[in-house]
C-alpha positions as CSV (number, residue, x, y, z in Angstrom):
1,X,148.2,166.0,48.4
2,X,150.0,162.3,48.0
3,X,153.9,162.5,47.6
4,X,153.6,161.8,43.8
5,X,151.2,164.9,43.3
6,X,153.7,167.2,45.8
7,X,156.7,166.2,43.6
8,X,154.8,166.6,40.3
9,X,154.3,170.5,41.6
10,X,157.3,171.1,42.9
11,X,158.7,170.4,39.2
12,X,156.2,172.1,37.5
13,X,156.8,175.5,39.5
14,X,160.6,174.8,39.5
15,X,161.0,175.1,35.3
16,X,158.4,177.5,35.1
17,X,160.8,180.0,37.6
18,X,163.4,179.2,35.9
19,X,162.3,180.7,32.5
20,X,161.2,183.4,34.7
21,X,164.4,184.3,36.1
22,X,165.5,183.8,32.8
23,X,163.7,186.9,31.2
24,X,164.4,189.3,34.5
25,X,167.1,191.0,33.0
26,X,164.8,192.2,29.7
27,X,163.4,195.1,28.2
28,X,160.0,195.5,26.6
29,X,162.1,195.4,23.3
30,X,163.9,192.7,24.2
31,X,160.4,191.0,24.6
32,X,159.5,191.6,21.0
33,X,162.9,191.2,19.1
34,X,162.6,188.8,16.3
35,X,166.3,188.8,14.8
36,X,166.0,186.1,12.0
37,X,163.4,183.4,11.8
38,X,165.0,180.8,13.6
39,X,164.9,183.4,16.5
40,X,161.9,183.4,18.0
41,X,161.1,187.1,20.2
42,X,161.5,186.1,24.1
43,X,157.3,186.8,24.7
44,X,156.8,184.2,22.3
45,X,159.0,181.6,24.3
46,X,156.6,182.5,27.4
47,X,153.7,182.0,25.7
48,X,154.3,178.8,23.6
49,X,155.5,177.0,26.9
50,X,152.4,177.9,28.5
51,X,150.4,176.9,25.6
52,X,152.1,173.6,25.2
53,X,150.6,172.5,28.6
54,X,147.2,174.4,27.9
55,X,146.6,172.9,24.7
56,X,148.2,168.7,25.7
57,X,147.2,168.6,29.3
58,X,144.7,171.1,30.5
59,X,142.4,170.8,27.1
60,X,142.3,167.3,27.8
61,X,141.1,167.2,31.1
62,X,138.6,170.5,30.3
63,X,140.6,172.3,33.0
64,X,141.7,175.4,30.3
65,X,141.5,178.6,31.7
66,X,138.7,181.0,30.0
67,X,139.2,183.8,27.6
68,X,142.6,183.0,25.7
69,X,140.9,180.5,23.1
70,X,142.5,183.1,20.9
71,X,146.0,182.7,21.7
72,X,146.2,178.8,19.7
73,X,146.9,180.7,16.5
74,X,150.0,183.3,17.6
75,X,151.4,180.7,20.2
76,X,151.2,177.5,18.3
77,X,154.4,176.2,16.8
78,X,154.3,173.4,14.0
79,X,151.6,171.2,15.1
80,X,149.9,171.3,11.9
81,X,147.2,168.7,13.3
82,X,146.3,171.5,15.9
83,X,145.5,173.9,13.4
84,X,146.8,177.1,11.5
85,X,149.2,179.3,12.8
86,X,151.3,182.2,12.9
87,X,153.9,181.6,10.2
88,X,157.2,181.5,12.2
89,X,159.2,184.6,10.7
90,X,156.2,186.7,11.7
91,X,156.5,186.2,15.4
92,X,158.5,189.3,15.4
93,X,156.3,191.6,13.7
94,X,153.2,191.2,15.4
95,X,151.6,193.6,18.4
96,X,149.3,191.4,19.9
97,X,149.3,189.3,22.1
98,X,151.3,191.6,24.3
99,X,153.9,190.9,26.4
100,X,151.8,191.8,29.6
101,X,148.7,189.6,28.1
102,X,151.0,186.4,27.2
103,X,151.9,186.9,31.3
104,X,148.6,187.3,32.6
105,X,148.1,183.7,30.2
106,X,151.4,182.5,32.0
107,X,150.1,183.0,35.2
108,X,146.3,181.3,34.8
109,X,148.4,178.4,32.6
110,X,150.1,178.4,36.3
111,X,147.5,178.5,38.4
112,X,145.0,176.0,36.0
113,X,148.0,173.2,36.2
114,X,148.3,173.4,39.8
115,X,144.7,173.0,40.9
116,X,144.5,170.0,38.3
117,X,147.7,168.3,39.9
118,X,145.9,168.3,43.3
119,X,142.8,168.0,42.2
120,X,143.8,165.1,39.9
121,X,141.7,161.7,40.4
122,X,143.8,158.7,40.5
123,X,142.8,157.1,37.8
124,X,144.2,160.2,35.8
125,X,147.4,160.7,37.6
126,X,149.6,158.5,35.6
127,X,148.7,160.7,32.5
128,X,148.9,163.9,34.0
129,X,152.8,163.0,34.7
130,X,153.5,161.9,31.9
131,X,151.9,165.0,30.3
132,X,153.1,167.5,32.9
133,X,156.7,166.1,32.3
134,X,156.8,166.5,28.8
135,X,155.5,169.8,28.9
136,X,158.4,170.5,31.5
137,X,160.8,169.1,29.6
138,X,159.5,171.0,25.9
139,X,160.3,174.4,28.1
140,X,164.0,173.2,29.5
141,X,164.6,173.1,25.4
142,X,162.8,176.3,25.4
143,X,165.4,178.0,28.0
144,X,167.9,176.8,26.2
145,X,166.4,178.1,23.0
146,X,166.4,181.4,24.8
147,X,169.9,182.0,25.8
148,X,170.9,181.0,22.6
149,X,168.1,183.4,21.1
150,X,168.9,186.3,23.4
151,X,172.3,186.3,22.5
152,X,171.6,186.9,19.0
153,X,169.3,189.7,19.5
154,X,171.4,191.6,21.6
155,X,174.5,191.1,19.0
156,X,171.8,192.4,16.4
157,X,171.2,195.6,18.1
158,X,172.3,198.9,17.3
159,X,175.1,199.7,18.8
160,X,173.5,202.1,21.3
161,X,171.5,199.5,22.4
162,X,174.1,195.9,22.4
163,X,174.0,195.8,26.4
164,X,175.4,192.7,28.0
165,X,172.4,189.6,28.8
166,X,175.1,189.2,31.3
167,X,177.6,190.6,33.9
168,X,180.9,190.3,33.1
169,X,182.8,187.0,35.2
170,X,185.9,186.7,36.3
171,X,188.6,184.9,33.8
172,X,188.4,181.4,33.8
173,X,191.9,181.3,34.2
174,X,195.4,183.7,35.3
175,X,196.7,185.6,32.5
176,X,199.0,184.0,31.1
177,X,198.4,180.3,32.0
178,X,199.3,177.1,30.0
179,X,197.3,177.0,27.0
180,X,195.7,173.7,26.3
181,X,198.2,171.2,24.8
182,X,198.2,169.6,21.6
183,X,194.8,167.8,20.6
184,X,195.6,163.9,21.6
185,X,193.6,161.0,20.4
186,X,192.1,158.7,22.4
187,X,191.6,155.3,21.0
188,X,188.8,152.6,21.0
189,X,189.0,149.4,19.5
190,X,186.3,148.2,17.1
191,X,183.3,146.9,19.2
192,X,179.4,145.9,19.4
193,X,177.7,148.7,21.3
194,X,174.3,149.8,22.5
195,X,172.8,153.1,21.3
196,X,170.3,154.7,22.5
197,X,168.6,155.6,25.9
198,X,168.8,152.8,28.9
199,X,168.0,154.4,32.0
200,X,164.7,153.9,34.5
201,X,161.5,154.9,32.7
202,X,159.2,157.9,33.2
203,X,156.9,155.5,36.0
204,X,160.7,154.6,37.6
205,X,161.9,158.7,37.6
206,X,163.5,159.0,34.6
207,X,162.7,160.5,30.9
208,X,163.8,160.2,27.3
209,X,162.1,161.8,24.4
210,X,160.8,159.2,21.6
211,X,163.8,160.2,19.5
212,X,166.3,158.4,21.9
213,X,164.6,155.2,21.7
214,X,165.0,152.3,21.0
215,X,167.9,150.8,22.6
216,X,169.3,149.0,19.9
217,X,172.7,146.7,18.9
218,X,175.1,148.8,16.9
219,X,178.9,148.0,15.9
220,X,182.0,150.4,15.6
221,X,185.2,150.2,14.0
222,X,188.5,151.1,15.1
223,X,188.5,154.9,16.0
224,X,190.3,157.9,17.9
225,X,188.4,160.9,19.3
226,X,190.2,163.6,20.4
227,X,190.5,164.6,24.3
228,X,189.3,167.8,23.9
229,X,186.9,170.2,21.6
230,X,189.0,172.2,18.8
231,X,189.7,175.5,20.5
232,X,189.5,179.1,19.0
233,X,193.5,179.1,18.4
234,X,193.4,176.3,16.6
235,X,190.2,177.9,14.4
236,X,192.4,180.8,13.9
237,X,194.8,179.0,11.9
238,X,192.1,177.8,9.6
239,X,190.8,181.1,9.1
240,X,194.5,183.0,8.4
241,X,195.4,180.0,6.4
242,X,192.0,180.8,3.8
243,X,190.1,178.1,4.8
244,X,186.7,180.4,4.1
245,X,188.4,180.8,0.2
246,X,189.3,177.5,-0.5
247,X,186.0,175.6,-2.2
248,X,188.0,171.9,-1.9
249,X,188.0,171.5,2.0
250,X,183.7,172.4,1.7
251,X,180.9,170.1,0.9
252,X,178.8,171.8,-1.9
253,X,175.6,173.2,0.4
254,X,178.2,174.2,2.9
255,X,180.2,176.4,-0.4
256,X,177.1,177.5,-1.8
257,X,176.7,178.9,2.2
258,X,180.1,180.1,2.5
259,X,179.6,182.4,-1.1
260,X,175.7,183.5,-0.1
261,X,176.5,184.9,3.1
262,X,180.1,185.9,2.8
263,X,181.4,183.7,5.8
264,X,185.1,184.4,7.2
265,X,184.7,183.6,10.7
266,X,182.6,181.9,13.5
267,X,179.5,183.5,14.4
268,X,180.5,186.6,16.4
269,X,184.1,187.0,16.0
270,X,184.4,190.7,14.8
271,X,188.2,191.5,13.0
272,X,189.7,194.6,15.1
273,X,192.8,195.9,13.1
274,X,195.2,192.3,13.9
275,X,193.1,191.0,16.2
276,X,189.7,189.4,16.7
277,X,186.9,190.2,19.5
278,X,184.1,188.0,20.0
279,X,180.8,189.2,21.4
280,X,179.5,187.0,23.8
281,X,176.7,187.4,26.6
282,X,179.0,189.3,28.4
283,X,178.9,191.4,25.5
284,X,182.8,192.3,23.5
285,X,186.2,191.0,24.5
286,X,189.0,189.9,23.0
287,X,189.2,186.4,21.4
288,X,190.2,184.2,24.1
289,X,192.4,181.9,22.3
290,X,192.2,179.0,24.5
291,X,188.6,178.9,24.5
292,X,186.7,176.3,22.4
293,X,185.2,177.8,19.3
294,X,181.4,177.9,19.3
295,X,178.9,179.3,16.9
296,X,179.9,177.2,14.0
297,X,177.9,175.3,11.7
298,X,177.9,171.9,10.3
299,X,179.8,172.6,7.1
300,X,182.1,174.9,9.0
301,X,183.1,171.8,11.5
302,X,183.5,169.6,8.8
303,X,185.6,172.1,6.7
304,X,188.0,172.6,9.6
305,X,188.9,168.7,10.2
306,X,189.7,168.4,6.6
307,X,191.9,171.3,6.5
308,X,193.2,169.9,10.3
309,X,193.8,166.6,8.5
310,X,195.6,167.9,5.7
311,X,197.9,170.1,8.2
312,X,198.9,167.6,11.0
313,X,200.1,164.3,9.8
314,X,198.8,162.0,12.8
315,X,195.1,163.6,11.5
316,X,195.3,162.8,8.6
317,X,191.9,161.7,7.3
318,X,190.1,163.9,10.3
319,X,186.5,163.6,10.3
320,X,183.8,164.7,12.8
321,X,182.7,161.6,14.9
322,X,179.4,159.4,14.0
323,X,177.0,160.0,16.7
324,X,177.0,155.7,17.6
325,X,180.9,156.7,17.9
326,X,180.3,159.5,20.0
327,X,178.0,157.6,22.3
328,X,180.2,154.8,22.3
329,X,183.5,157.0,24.0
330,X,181.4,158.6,26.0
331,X,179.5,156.1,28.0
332,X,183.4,154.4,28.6
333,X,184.3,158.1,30.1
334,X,182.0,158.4,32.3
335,X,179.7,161.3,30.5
336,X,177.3,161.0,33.6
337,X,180.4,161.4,36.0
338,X,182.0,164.4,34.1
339,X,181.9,167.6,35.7
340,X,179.6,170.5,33.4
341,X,178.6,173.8,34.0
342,X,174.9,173.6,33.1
343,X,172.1,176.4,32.9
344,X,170.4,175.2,36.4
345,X,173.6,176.1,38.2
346,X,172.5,179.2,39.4
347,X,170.4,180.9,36.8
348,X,168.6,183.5,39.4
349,X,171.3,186.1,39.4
350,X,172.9,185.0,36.0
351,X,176.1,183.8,37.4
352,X,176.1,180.8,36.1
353,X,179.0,180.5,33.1
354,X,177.8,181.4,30.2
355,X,180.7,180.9,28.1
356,X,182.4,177.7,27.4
357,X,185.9,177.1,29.3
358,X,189.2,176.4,28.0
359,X,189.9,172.3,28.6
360,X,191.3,171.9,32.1
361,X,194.8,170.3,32.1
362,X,194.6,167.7,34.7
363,X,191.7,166.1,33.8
364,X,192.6,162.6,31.4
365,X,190.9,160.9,29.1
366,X,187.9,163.1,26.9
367,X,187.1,166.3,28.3
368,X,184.1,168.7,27.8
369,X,181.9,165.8,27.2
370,X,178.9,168.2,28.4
371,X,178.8,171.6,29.5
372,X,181.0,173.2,27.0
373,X,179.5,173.5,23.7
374,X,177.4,170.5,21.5
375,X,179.5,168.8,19.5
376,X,178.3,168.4,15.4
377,X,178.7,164.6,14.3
378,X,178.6,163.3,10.8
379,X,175.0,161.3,11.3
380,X,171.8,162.5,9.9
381,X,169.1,162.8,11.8
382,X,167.0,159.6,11.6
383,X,165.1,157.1,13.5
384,X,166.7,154.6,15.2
385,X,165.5,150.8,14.5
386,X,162.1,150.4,15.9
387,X,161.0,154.0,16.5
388,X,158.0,154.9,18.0
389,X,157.0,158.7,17.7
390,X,154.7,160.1,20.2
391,X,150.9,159.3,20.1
392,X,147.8,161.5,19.1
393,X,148.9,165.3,18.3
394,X,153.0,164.9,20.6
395,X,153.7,162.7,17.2
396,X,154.8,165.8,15.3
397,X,157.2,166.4,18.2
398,X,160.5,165.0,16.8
399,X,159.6,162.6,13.7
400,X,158.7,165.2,11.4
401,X,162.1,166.6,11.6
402,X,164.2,163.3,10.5
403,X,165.3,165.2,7.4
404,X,168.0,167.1,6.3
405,X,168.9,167.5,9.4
406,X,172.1,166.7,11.1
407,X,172.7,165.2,14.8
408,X,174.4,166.6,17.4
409,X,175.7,165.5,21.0
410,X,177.0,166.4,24.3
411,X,175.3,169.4,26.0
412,X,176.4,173.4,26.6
413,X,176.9,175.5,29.2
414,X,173.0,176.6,27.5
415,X,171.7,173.1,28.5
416,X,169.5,172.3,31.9
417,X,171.2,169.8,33.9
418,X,168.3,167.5,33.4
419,X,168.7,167.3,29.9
420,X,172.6,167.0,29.5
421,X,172.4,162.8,29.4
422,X,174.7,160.8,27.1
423,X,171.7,159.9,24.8
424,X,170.3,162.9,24.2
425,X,170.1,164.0,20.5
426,X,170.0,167.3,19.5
427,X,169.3,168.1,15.7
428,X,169.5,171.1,13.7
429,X,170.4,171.5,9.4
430,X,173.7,171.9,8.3
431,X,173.7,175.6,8.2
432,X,172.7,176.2,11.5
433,X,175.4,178.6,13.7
434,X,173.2,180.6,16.0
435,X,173.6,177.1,18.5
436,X,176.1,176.6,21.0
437,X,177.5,174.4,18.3
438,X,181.2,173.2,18.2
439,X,184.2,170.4,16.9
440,X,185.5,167.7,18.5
441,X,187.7,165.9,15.8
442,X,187.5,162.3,15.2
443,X,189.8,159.8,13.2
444,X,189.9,156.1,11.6
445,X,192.5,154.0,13.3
């Protein structure tokens, strides 16, 4: 096997243990669990990754694996040029395929991929990476997707049942340590930038989905972000001061949400006489203050830096950032550079953090760039100058979502490490709150 083949495997099996280690910890219910439809049941997860590469790379080269021809219509996800499916709020209610069949179909998609790699002519090689890495890539969103999945369905449980995905951690800080200081602004002066992706290219080592390109001239104007994501202190003020009752800080769809589902809080926050808990993957604790608040939609973020602007004179006129803004601070703070807790850290044993940390107080400049939670921005979700989706059946990838949609940037402690890059753009609607979602606060100088 050449060195390009052996490092094409040793990727492949890499994210495929990962979303193995991922599931250890779960029961046959867990497996099945379909919470809301956004939430997708964990044997689904398994079995659309695996289907991704059957149906893009070993289709193509008439490597599939016999007896699962079956499986296109419960695993496929919205590739309507593939053919009908299982509509997506269904995935839930389903008995077949089971969780022990969509393994057995894990382990021949394994097994089928492999051989092919070696087995792989030349003349085919520079297609199998390319298709190998974007399957690889589609399941790093996937495991994402999961932890952010998992957490809902054990928060759904009965009580009986609500076990923790996760041990519990130690604190990320002493009891009673300095609480993060006053949100500052850093400024940037109005400027020509480049958006967009601008590393090496897939044949060079690196990778960008279609969505990130092109590189492209873009200008900003004189703007301050500030140093550090809104925390769940600073949330609690909006909350105690009505800002779930008061329909002028709220863009219409986001009142309309408010009123239809009742909204007083973040996502998880539970009132306990006084108090608030939150329940996390470690399952319920008390609200840790200095934490930044996650689990917040769109409308929600851009609620709270009215009401912040209205509250706190040097905000006045608080906005969340634009995404070319974003990009713009945090290419000149070294985003690359910054240090994260990411989901590859050490996934095997679930030690890896999985909540977001309070902002640590030596650091200068902007903090929790990545790692921490994604950060909603003001753009839509569109195509950048020049966009070229994906060809043949991989066009439905991203394109077909650039609508009422809204962008947002950074990376979570959810995110794999290979995917936390200062382009990346991560979409979801307005609404949206089951994400790792949350504020960093931006204003016009």
């Amino acid at each position: 096997m050449t060195d390009a083949k052996r490092d094409l495997a040793a990727l492949f099996r890499r994210v495929r243990s990962v979303s193995d280690d991922l599931v250890a910890p779960l029961s046959e219910r867990d497996f099945r669990s379909q919470t809301m439809p956004d939430v997708s049941p964990p044997y689904w997860n398994l079995g659309h990754t695996s289907w991704f590469f059957a149906t893009n790379l070993l289709r193509r080269f008439r490597r599939m694996p016999p007896g699962y021809d079956d499986l296109d219509y419960p695993l496929n996800s919205y590739y309507e040029g593939l053919g009908p499916r299982l509509p997506r709020a269904q995935r839930g209610e389903v008995s077949t395929p089971t969780t022990e069949r969509v393994r057995r179909y894990r382990a021949a998609v394994d097994d089928a991929v492999l051989a092919w790699i070696d087995a792989c002519p030349s003349a085919d090689l520079a297609e199998t990476q390319r298709l190998v890495t974007l399957g690889c890539e589609h399941e790093r969103q996937h495991q994402e997707l999961f932890v952010t999945e998992i957490h809902h369905i054990r928060w759904s449980a009965p009580a009986a049942e609500r076990r923790p995905y996760a041990a519990p951690a130690a604190p990320h800080r002493d009891a009673g340590a300095t609480p993060p200081a006053p949100l500052r602004q850093i400024e940037f002066a109005a400027a020509g930038t480049v958006l967009g992706y601008q590393g090496p290219s897939l044949a060079d080592g690196g990778f960008c989905w279609d969505n990130e390109l092109p590189a492209h001239r873009s200008v900003v104007g004189d703007y301050a972000l500030a140093d550090r994501l809104v925390t769940n202190r600073e949330w609690l003020a909006f909350v105690e001061d009505g800002g779930y009752r008061d329909p002028l800080l709220w863009l219409s769809n986001g009142w309309q949400a408010v009123c239809r589902e009742r909204l007083e809080a973040p996502l998880y926050w539970q009132r306990s006489e006084a108090s608030y808990a939150r329940y996390s993957l470690r399952g319920w604790a008390p609200l840790d203050l200095d934490a930044p608040v996650c689990n917040v939609s769109f409308y929600e973020a851009d609620a709270f830096a009215r009401w912040f602007g209205l509250q706190h004179g040097a905000w006045r006129g608080a906005r969340l950032p634009r995404e070319v803004e974003w990009e713009h601070a945090a290419r000149r703070h070294g985003f690359e550079r910054a240090g994260a807790n990411l989901l590859d850290d050490d996934v095997t044993s679930c030690r890896f953090d999985v909540e977001p940390a309070p902002a640590s107080q030596a650091s200068p400049g902007l903090r929790q760039l990545r790692g921490t939670a994604w950060e909603w921005t003001l753009s839509h979700y569109e195509p950048y100058p020049g966009f070229r989706p994906y060809d043949g059946a991989l066009t439905e990838y991203n394109g077909k979502f650039m609508d009422n949609q809204r962008v947002l940037r950074g990376g979570s402690f959810a995110t794999p490490q290979a995917q936390a890059r200062v382009a990346y753009r991560n979409f979801w609607p307005g609404d949206t709150r089951f994400q790792v979602s949350g504020v960093r606060l931006c204003v016009d100088c």
